[in-house]
KOLTISE-244444 format. One record per atom (N, C-alpha, C): x, y, z; atom name; residue number from 1. Coordinates in nm, 2 decimals. Example, Ala and Ser with C-alpha at 12.3 -4.5 7.8 and 13.67 -1.06 7.14 Angstrom:
2
+--------+--------+--------+-------+-----+
|     xx |     yy |     zz | atomo | num |
+--------+--------+--------+-------+-----+
|   1.32 |  -0.57 |   0.78 |     N |   1 |
|   1.23 |  -0.45 |   0.78 |    CA |   1 |
|   1.32 |  -0.33 |   0.78 |     C |   1 |
|   1.28 |  -0.22 |   0.71 |     N |   2 |
|   1.37 |  -0.11 |   0.71 |    CA |   2 |
|   1.29 |   0.00 |   0.79 |     C |   2 |
+--------+--------+--------+-------+-----+
***
This chain:
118
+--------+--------+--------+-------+-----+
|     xx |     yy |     zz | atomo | num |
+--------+--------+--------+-------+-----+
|   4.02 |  -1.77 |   4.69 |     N |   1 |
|   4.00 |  -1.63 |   4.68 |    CA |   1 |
|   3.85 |  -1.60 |   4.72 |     C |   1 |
|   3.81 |  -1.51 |   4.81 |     N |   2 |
|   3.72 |  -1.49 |   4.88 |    CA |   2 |
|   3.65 |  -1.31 |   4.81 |     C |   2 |
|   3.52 |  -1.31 |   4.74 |     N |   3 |
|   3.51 |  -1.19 |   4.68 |    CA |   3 |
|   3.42 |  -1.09 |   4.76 |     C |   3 |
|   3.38 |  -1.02 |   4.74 |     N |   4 |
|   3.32 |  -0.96 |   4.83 |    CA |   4 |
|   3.22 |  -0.97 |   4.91 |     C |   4 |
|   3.21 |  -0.94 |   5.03 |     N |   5 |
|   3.15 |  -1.03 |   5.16 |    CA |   5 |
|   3.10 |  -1.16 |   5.10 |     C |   5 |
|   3.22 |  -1.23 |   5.07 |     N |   6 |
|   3.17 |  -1.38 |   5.04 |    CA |   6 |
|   3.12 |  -1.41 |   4.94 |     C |   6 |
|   3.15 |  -1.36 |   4.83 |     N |   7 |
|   3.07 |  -1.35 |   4.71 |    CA |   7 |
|   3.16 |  -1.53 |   4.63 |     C |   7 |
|   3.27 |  -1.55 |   4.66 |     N |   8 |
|   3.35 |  -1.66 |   4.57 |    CA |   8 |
|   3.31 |  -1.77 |   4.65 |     C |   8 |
|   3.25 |  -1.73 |   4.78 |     N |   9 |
|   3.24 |  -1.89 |   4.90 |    CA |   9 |
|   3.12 |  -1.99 |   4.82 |     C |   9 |
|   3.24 |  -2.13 |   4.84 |     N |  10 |
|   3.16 |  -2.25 |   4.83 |    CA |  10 |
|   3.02 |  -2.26 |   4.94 |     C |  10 |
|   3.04 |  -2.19 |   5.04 |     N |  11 |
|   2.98 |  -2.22 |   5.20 |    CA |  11 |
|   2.85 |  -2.16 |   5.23 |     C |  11 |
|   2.85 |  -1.99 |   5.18 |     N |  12 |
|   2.82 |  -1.86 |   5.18 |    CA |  12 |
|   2.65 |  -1.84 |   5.09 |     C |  12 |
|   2.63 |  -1.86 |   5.13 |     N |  13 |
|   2.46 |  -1.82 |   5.03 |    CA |  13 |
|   2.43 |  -1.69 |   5.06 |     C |  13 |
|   2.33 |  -1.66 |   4.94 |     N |  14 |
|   2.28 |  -1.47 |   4.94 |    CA |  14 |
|   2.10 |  -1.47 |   4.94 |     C |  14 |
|   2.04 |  -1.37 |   4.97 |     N |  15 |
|   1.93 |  -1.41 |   4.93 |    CA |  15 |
|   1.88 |  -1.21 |   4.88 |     C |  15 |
|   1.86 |  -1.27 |   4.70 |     N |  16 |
|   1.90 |  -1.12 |   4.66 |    CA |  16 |
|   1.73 |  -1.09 |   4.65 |     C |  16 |
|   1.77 |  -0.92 |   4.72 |     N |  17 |
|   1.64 |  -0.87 |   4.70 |    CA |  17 |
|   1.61 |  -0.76 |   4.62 |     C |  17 |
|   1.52 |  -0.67 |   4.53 |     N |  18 |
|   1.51 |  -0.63 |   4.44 |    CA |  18 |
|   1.38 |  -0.53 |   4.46 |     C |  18 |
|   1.35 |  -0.40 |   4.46 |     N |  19 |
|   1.26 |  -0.36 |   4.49 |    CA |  19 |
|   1.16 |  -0.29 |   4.37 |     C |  19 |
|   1.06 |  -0.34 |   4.33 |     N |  20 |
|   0.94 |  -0.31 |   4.22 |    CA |  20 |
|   0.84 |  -0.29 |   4.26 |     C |  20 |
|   0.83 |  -0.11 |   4.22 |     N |  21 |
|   0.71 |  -0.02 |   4.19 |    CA |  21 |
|   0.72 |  -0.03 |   4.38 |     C |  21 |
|   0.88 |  -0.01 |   4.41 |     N |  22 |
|   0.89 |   0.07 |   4.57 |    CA |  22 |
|   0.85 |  -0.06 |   4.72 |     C |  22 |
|   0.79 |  -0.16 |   4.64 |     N |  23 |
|   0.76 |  -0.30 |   4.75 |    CA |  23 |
|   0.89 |  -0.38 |   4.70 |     C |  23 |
|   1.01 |  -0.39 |   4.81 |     N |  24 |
|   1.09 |  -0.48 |   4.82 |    CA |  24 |
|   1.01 |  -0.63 |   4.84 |     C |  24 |
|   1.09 |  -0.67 |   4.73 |     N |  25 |
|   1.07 |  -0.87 |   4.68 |    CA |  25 |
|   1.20 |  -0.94 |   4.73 |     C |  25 |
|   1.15 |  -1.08 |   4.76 |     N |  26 |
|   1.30 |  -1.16 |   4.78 |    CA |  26 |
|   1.25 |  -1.21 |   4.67 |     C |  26 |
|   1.38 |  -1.27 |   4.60 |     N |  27 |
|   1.38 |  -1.44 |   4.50 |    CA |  27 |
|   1.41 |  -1.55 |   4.57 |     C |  27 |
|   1.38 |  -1.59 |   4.53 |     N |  28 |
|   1.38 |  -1.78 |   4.58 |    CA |  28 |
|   1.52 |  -1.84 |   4.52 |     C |  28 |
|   1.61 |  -1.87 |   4.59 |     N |  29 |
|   1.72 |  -1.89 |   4.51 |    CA |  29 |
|   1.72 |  -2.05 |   4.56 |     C |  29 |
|   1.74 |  -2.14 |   4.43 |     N |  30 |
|   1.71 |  -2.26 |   4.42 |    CA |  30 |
|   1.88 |  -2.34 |   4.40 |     C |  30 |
|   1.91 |  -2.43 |   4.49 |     N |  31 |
|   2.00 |  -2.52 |   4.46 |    CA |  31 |
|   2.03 |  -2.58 |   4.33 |     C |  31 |
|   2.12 |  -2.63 |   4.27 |     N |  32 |
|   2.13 |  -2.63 |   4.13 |    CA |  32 |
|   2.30 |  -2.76 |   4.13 |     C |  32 |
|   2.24 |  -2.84 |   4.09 |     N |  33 |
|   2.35 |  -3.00 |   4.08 |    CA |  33 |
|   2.38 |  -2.98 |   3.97 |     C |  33 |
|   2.54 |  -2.97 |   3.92 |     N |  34 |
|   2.56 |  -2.99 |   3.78 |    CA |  34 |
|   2.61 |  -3.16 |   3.73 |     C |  34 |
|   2.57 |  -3.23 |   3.67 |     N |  35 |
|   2.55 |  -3.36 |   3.73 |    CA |  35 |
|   2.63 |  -3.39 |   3.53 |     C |  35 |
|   2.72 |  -3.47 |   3.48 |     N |  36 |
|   2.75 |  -3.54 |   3.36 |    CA |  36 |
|   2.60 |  -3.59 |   3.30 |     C |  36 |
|   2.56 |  -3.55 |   3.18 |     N |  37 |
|   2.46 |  -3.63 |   3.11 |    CA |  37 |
|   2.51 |  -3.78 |   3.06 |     C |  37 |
|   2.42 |  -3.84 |   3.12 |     N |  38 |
|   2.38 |  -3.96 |   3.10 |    CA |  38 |
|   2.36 |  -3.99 |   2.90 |     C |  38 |
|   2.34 |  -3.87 |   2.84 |     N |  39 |
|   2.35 |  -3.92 |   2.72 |    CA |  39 |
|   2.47 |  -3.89 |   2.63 |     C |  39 |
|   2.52 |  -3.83 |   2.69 |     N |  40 |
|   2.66 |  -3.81 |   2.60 |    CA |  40 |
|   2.79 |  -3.97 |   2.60 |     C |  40 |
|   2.87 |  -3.99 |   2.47 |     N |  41 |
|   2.95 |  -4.09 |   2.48 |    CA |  41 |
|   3.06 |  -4.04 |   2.49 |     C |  41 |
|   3.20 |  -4.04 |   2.54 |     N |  42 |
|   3.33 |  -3.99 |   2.49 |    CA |  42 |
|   3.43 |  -4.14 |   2.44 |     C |  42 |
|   3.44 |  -4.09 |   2.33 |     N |  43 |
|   3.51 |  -4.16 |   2.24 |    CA |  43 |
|   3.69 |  -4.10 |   2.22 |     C |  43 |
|   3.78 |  -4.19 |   2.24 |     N |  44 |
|   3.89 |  -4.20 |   2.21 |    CA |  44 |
|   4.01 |  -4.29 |   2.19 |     C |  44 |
|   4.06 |  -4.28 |   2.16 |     N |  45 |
|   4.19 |  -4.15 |   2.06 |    CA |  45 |
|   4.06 |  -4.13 |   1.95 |     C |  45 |
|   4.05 |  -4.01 |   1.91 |     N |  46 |
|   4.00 |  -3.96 |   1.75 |    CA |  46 |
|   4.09 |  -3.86 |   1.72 |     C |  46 |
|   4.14 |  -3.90 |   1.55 |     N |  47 |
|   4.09 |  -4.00 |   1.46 |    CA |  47 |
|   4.18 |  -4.13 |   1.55 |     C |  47 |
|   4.05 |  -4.24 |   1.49 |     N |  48 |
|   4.09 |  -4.39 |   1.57 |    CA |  48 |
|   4.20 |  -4.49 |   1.43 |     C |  48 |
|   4.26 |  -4.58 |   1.52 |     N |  49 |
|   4.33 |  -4.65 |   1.40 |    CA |  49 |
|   4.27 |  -4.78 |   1.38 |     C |  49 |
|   4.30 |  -4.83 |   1.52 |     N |  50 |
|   4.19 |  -4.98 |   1.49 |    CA |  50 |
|   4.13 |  -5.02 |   1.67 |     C |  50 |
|   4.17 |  -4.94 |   1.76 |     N |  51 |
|   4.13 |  -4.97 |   1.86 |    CA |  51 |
|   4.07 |  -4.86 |   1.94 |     C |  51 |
|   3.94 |  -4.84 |   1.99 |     N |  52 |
|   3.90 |  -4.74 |   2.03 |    CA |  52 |
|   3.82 |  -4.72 |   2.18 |     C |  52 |
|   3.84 |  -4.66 |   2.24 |     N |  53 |
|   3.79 |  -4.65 |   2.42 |    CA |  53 |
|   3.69 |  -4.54 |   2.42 |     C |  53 |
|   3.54 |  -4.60 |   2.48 |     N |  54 |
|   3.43 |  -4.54 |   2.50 |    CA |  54 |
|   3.40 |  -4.50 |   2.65 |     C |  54 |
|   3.38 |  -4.42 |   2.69 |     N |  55 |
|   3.31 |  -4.36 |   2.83 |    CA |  55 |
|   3.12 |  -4.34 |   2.80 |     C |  55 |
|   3.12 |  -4.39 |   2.92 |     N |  56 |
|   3.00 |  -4.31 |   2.91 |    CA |  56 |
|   2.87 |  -4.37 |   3.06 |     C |  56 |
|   2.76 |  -4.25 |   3.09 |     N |  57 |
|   2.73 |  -4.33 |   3.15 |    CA |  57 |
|   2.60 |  -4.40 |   3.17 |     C |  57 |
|   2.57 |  -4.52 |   3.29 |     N |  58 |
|   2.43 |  -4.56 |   3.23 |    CA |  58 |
|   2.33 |  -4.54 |   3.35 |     C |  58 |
|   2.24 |  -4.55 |   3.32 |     N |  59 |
|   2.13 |  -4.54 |   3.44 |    CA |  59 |
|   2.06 |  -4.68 |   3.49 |     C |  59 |
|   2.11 |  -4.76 |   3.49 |     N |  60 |
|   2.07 |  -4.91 |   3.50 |    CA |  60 |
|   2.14 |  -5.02 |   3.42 |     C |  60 |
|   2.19 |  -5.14 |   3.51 |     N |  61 |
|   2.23 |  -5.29 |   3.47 |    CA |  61 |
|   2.15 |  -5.30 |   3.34 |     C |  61 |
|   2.23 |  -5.32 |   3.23 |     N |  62 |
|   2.14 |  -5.36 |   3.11 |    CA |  62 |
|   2.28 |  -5.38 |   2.99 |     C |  62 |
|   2.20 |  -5.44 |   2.86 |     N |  63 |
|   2.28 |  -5.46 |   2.76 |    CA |  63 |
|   2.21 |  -5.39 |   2.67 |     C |  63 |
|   2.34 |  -5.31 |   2.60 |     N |  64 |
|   2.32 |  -5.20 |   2.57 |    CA |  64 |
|   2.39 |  -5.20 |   2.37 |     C |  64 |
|   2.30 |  -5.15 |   2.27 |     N |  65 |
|   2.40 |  -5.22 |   2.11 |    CA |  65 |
|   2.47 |  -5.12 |   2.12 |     C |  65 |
|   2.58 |  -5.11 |   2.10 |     N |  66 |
|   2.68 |  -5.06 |   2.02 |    CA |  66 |
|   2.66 |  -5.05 |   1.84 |     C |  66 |
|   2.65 |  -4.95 |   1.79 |     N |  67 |
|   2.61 |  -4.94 |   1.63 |    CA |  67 |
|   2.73 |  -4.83 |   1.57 |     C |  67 |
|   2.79 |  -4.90 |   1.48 |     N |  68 |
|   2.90 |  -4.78 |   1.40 |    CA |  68 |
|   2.81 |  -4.75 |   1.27 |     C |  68 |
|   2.80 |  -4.65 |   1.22 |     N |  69 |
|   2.73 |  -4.63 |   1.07 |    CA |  69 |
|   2.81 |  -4.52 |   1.00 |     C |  69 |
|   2.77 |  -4.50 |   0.88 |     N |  70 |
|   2.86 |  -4.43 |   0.76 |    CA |  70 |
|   2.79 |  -4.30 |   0.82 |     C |  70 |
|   2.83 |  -4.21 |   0.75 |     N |  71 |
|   2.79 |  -4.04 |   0.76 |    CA |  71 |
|   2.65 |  -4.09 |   0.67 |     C |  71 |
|   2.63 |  -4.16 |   0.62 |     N |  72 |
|   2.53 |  -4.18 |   0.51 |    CA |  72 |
|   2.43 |  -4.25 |   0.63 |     C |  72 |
|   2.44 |  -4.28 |   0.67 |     N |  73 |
|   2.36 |  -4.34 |   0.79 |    CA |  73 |
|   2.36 |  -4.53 |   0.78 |     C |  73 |
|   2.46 |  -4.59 |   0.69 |     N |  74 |
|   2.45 |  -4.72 |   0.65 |    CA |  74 |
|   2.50 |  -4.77 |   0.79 |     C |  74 |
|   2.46 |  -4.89 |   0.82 |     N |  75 |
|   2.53 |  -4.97 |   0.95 |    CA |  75 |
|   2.64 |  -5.07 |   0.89 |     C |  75 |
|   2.72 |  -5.01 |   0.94 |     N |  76 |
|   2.84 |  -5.14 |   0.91 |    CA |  76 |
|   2.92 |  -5.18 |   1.01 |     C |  76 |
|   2.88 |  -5.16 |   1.13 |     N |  77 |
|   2.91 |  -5.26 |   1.29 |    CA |  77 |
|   2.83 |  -5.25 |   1.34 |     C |  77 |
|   2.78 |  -5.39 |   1.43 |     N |  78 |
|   2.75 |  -5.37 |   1.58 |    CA |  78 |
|   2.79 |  -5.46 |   1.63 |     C |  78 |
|   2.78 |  -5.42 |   1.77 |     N |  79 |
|   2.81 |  -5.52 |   1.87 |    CA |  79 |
|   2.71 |  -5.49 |   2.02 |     C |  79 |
|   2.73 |  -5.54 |   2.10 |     N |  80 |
|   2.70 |  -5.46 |   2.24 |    CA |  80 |
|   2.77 |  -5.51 |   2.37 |     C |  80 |
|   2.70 |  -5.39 |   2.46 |     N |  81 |
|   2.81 |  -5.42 |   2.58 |    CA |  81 |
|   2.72 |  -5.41 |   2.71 |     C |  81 |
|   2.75 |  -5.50 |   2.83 |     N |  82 |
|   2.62 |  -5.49 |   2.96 |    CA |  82 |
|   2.68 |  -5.36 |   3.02 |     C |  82 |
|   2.61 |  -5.28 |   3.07 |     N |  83 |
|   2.63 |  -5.12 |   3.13 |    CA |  83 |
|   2.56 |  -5.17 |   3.24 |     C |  83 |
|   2.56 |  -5.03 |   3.34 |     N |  84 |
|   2.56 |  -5.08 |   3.46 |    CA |  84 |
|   2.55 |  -4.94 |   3.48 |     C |  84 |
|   2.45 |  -4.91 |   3.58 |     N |  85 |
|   2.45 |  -4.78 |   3.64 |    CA |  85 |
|   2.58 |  -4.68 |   3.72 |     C |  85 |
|   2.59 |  -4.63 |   3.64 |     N |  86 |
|   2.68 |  -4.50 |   3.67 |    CA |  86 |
|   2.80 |  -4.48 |   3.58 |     C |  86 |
|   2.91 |  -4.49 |   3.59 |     N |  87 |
|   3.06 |  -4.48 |   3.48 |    CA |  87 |
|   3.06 |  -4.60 |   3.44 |     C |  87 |
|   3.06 |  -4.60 |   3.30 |     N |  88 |
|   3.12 |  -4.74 |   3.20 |    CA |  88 |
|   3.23 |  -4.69 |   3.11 |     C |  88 |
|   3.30 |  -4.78 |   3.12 |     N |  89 |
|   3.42 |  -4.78 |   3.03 |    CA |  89 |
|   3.42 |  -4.90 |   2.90 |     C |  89 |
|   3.48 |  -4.88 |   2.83 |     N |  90 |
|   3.49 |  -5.04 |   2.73 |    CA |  90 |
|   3.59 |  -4.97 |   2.57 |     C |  90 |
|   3.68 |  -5.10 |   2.58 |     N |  91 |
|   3.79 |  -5.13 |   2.48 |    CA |  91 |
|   3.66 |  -5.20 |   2.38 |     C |  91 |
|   3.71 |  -5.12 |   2.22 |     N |  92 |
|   3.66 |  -5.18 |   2.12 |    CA |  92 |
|   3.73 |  -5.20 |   1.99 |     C |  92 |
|   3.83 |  -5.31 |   1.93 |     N |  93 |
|   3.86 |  -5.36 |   1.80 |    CA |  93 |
|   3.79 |  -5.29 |   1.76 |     C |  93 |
|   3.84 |  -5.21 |   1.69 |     N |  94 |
|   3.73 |  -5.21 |   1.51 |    CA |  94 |
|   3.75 |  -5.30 |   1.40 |     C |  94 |
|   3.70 |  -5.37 |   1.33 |     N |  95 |
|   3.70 |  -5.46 |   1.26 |    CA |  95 |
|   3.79 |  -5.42 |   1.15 |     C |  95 |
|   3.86 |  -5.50 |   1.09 |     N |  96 |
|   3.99 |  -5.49 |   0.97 |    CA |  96 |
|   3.92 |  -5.44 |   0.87 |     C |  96 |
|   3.79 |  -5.45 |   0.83 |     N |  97 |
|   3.71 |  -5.44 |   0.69 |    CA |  97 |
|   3.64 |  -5.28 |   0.72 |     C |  97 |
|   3.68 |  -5.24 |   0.82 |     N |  98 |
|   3.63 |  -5.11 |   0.83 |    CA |  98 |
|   3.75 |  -5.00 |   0.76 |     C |  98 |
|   3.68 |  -4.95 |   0.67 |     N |  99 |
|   3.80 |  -4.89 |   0.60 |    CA |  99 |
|   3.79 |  -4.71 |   0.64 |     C |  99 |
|   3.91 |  -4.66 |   0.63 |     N | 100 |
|   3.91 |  -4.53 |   0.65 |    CA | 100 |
|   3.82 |  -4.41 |   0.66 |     C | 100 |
|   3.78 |  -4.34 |   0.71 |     N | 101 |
|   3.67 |  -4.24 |   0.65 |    CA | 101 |
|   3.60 |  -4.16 |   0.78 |     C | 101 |
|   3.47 |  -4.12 |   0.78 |     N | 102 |
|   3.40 |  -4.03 |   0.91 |    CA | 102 |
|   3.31 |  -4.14 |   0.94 |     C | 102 |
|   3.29 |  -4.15 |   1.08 |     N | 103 |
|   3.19 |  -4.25 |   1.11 |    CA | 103 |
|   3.11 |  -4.20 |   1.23 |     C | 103 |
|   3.02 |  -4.26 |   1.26 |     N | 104 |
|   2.96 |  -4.23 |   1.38 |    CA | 104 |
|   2.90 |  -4.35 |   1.46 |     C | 104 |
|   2.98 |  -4.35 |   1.59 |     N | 105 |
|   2.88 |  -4.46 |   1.67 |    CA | 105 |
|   2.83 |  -4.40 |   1.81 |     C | 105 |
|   2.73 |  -4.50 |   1.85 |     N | 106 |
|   2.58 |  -4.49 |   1.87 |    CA | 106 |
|   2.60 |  -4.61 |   2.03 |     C | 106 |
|   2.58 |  -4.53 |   2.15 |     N | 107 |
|   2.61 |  -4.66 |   2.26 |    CA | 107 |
|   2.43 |  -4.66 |   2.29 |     C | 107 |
|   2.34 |  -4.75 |   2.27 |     N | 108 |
|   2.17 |  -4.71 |   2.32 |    CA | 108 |
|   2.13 |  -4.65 |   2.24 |     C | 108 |
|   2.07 |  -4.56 |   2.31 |     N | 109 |
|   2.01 |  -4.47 |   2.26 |    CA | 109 |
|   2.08 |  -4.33 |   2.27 |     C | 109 |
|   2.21 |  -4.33 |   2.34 |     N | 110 |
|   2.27 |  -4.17 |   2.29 |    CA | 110 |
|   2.34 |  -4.13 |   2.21 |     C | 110 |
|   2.33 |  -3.99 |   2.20 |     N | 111 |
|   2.37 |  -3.94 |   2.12 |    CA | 111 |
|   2.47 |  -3.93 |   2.07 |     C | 111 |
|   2.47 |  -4.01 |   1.92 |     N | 112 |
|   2.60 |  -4.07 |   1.88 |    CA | 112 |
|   2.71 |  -3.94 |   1.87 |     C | 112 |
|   2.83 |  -3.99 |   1.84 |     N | 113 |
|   2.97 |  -3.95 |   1.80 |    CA | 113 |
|   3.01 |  -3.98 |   1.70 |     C | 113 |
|   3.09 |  -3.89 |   1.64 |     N | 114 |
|   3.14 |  -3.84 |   1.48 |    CA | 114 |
|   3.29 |  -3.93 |   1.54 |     C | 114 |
|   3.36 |  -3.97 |   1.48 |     N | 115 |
|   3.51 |  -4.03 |   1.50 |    CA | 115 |
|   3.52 |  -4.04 |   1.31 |     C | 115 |
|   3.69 |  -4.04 |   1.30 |     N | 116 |
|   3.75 |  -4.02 |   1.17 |    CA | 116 |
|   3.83 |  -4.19 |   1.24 |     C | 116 |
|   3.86 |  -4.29 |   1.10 |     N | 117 |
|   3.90 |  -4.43 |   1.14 |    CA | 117 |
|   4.02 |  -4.36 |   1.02 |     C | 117 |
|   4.13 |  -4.43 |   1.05 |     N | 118 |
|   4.23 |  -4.35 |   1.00 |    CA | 118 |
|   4.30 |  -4.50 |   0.90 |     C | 118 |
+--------+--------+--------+-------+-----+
***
């Protein structure tokens, strides 16, 4: 769908002008990349039962902890995994002794995720 003179186009640029105190101004209309943060994890299935699949992405080859903690902030897993610049994926067991409840894990340094272990 095409809006007015081009208003929906992928293709189509505008350059809007605005006139204050009677002297017409241009704006500078700046290009703008909506790009996935690098700090977000996506975690799934939640709630988890004993096996759980992480997304996420990295900005450089490196090995990276994996940390599960209580809502209380106690640690009661880690592990880690080598990441690699750009999309990482990774299968993770949760350990048998991990028992039911709200948890949150931690891939690096991002910002961890809330998961319910069922």
């Amino acid at each position: 769908m095409i809006g007015y003179n081009g208003a929906f186009s992928t293709s189509v640029c505008y350059k809007l002008r605005a006139e204050i105190s009677g002297t017409p101004k241009a704006a500078m209309i700046q290009p703008v990349t909506v790009t996935k943060s690098s700090n977000n994890v996506t975690l799934t299935p939640n709630p988890v039962q004993n096996k759980v699949s992480i997304e996420f992405t990295g900005t450089e080859n490196k090995n990276e902890a994996i940390v599960i903690t209580s809502v209380s902030g106690t640690k009661v897993w880690s592990s880690s995994v080598n990441s690699h610049a750009g999309y990482n994926k990774s299968n993770i067991i949760l350990p048998s002794t991990l028992g039911s409840g709200l948890y949150m894990l931690q891939v690096g340094s991002r910002t961890p995720v809330k998961f319910v272990k069922q």
